[in-house]
Legacy VTK file of the C-alpha trace (Angstrom):
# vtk DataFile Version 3.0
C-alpha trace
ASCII
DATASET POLYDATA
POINTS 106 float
47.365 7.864 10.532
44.252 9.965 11.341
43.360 7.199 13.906
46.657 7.624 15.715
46.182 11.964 15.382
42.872 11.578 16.989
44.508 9.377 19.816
46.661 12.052 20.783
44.475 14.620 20.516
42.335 13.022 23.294
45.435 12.068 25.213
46.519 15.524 25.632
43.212 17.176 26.417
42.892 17.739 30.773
40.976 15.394 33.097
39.194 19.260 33.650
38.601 22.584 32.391
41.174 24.978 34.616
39.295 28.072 36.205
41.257 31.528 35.776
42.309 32.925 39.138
44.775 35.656 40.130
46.419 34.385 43.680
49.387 34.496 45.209
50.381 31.095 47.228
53.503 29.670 49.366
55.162 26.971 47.811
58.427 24.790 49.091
59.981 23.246 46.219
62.461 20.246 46.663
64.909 22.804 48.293
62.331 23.088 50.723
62.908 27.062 50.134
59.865 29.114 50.337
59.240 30.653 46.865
55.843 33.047 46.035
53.956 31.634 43.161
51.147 33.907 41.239
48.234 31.055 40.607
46.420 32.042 37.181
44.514 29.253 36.508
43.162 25.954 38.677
41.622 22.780 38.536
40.748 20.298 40.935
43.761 18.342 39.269
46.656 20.913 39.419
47.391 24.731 37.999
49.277 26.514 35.971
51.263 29.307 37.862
53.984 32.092 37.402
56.668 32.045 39.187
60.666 33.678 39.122
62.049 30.480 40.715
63.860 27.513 38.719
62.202 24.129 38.480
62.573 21.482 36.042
59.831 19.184 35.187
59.285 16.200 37.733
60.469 18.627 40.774
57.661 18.379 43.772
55.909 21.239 45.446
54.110 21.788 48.539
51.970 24.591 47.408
49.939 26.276 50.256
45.793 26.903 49.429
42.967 28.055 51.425
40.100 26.180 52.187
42.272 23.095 51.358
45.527 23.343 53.035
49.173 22.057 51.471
49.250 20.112 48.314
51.407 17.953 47.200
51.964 18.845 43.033
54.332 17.240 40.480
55.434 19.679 37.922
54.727 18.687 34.244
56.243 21.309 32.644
58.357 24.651 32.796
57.989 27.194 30.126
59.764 30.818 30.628
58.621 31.899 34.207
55.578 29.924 33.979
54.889 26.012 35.010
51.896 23.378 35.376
51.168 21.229 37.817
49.196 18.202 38.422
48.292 17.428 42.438
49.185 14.233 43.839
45.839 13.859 44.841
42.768 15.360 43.311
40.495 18.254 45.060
37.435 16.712 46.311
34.032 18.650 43.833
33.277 20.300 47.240
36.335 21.598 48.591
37.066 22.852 45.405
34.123 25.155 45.010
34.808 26.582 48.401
38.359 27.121 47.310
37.497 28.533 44.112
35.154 30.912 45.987
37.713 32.304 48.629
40.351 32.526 45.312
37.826 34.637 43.263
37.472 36.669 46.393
40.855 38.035 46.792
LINES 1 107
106 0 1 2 3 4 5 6 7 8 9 10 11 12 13 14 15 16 17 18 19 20 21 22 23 24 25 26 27 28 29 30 31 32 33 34 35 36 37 38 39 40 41 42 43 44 45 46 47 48 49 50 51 52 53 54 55 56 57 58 59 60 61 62 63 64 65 66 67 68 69 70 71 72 73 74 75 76 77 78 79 80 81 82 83 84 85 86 87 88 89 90 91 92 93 94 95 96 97 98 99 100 101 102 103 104 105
């Protein structure tokens, strides 16, 4: 029983450590709808962000950055205003730290 604890444990932890932000980005859901969402934290992998619009959990989003462009995201989960995201494809190290930058910025 500990074995299988300490498996989940390590299945649940992030592929990386999400950077706290405060940035406000254009996203299209599946309605392809605009919608505003309030980025507070990021990754190279995906981010967690706030927003008043109603997804469920496997809805897609085109979620405009700088530095970086549109992303493609798949949302994991949806918790009272707030929801995380993975990206369909990862952030290249470099790209990232520029993005990171120009968020920190604002």
């Amino acid at each position: 029983m500990t074995y299988q604890f300490a498996r989940v444990a390590a299945d649940e932890r992030r592929a990386a450590e999400r950077d706290e932000v405060h940035y406000r980005a254009r996203a299209f859901g599946p309605d392809a709808q605009p919608r505003t969402l309030l980025v507070v934290n990021i990754s190279p992998h995906g981010l967690m962000a706030r927003c008043e619009a109603t997804f469920a959990a496997g809805d897609r989003l085109r979620i405009m950055l700088p530095v970086v462009g549109v992303v493609v995201a798949e949302i994991r989960w949806c918790l009272g205003g707030r929801l995380g995201v993975n990206f369909e494809t990862a952030i290249d190290l470099a790209s990232y730290y520029e993005l990171l930058a120009t968020l920190l910025k604002k």
